[in-house]
N, C-alpha and C positions, 0 to 999 in steps of 0.2 A: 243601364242606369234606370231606376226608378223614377216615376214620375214625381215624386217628393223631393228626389233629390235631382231633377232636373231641374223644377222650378226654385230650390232653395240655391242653386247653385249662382256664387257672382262670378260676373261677366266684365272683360275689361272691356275698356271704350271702343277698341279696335271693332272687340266680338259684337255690340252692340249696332255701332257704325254699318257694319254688313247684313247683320241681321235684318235692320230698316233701310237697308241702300242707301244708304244716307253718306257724304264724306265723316271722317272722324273728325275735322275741322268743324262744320254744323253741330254736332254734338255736344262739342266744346263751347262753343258759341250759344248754343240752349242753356248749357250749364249755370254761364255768366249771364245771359239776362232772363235766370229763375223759368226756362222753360224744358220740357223735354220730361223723360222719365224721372222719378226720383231717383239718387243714386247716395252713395255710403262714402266716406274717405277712411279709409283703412289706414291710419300713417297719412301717408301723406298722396297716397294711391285712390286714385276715383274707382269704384266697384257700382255694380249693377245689380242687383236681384233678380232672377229672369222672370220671376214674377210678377214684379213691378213694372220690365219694360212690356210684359203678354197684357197689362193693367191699362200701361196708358194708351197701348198699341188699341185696346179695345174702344179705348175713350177717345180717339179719331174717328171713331165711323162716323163718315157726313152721309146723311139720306138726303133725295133729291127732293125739293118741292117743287111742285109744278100748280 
């Protein structure tokens, strides 16, 4: 697979859920109080971007102050 089409590809909650070790419960839980990745409703289906979740994944880095 291309990298184009890695990142353009959606991800269900499951795949997302694993990908940040996270439970798929938490996820869902993001969803409802407006946290977590952006995500798409397809129908009636929650989808993911992988680029959107590699986005916010990057917008967690905490640096240490000391």
């Amino acid at each position: 697979m291309s990298d184009a089409a890695s990142t353009d590809r959606l991800l269900r909650p499951d795949e997302v859920a694993d990908r940040l070790g996270i439970p798929p419960g938490t996820l869902a839980n993001w969803r409802y109080q407006g946290h977590g990745p952006t995500y798409l409703k397809v129908g009636r289906h929650v989808r993911y971007r992988a680029i959107d979740v590699d986005a916010w994944l990057e917008g967690q880095v905490v640096t240490s102050h000391r």
